[in-house]
C-alpha positions as CSV (number, residue, x, y, z in Angstrom):
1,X,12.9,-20.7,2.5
2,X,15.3,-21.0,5.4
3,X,14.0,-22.8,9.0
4,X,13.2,-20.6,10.7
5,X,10.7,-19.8,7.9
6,X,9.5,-23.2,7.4
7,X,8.9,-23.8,11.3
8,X,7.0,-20.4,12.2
9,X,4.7,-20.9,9.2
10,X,6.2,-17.3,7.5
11,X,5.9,-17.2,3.7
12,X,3.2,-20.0,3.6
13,X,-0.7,-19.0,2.2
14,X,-1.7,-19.6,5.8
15,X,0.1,-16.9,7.3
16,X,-2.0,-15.3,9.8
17,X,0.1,-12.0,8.9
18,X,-0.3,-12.7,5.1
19,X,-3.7,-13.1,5.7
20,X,-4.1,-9.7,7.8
21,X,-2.0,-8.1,4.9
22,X,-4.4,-9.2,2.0
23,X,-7.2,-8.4,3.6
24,X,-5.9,-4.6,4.6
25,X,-5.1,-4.8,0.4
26,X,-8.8,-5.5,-0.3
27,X,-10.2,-2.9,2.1
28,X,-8.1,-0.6,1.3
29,X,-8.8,-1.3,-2.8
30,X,-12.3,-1.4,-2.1
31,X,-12.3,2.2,-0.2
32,X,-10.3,3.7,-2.8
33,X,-12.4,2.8,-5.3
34,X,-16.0,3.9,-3.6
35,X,-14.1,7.5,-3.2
36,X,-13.4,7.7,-6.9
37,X,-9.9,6.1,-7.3
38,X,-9.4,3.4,-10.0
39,X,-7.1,0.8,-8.9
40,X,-4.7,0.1,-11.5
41,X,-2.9,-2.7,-9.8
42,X,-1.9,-4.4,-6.5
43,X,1.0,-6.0,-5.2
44,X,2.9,-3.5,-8.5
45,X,6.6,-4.5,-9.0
46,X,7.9,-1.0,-10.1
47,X,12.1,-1.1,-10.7
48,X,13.5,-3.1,-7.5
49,X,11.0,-2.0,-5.1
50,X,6.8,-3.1,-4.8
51,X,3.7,-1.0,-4.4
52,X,0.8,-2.1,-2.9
53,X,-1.6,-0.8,-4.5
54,X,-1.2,2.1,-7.6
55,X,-4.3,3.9,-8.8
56,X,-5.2,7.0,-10.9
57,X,-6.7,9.8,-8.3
58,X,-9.8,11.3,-9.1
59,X,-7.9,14.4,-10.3
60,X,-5.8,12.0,-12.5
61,X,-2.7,11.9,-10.5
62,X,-1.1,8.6,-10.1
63,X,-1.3,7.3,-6.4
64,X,1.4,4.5,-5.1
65,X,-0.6,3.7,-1.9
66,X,0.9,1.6,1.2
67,X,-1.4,-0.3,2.8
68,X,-0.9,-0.9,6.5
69,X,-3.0,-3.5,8.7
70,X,-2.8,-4.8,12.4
71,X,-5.2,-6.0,15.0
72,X,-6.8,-3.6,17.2
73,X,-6.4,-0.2,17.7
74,X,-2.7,1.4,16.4
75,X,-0.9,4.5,15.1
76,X,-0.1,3.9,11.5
77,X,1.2,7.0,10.6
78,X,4.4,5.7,12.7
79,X,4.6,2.8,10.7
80,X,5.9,5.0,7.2
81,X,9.7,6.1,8.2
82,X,12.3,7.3,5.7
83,X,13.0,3.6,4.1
84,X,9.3,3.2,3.4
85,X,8.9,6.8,2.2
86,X,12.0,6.4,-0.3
87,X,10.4,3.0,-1.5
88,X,7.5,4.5,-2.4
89,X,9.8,7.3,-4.0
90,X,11.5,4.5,-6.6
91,X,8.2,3.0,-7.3
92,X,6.8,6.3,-8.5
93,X,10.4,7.1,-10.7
94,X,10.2,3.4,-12.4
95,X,6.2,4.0,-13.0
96,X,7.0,7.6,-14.5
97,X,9.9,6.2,-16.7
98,X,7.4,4.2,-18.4
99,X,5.0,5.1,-21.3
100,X,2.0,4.7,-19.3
101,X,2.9,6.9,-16.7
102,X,5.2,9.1,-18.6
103,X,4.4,13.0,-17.9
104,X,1.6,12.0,-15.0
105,X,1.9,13.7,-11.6
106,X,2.4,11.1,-8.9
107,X,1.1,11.5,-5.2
108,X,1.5,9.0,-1.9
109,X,-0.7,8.0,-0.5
110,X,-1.3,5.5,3.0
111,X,-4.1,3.3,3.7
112,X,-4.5,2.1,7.3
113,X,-7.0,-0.9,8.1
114,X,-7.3,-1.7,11.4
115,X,-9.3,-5.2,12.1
116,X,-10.8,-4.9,15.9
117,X,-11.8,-7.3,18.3
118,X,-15.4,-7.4,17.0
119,X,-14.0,-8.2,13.5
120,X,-15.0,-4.9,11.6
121,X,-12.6,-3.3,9.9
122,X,-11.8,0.4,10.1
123,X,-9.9,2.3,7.1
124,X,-8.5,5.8,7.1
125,X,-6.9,7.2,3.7
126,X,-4.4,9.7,3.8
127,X,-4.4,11.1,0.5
128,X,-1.1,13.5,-0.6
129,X,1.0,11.5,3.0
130,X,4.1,13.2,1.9
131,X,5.4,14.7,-0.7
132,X,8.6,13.7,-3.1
133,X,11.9,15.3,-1.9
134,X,12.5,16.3,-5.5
């Protein structure tokens, strides 16, 4: 861990934004489950890249779902640009490559949980975000 690291507290448990990020995780895992997904893992390492969450849709499809969280009110949806769209991309190829997922059709999907002021947290699923450019 370099200093700047070690004196602004990133990478430690403690992490206010490693705390906000496992907490969007575990909404977002518990909302996909209550609409029918199964979570097959979190935090996935898939090739060189991560997913944070991959599940089998209710139709069977595989879902690599990012999870976004922030404070207060936001817009998500501007938070998945190309580089995070192609990341999710190279997870689904690695997953696909293996015999689990071999021959399954793969979907993205994004998660956003928002945590307001009052401490409840909003989530809003978009299932099918984007499609592969292949």
């Amino acid at each position: 861990m370099d200093e700047a690291s070690r004196e602004t507290g990133a990478g430690r448990r403690d992490d206010p934004r490693r705390r906000l990020g496992a907490l969007g995780e575990e909404a977002a895992a518990r909302h996909l489950a209550a609409i029918g997904y199964r979570v097959l893992g979190r935090n996935v390492r898939a090739g060189d890249v991560e997913a944070d969450i991959v599940a089998l849709a209710p139709d069977g499809g595989v879902a690599v779902v990012e999870v976004k969280a922030r404070t207060g009110p936001w817009h998500p949806e501007d938070r998945i640009d190309a580089v995070k769209r192609d990341r999710m991309v190279r997870a689904a190829r690695a997953l696909s490559a293996t015999e689990a997922f071999r021959d399954r059709m793969f979907q993205f999907d994004v998660v956003a949980v928002s945590v307001l002021a009052d401490g409840a947290v909003e989530v809003v699923h978009w299932p099918h975000a984007f499609d592969s450019p292949e």
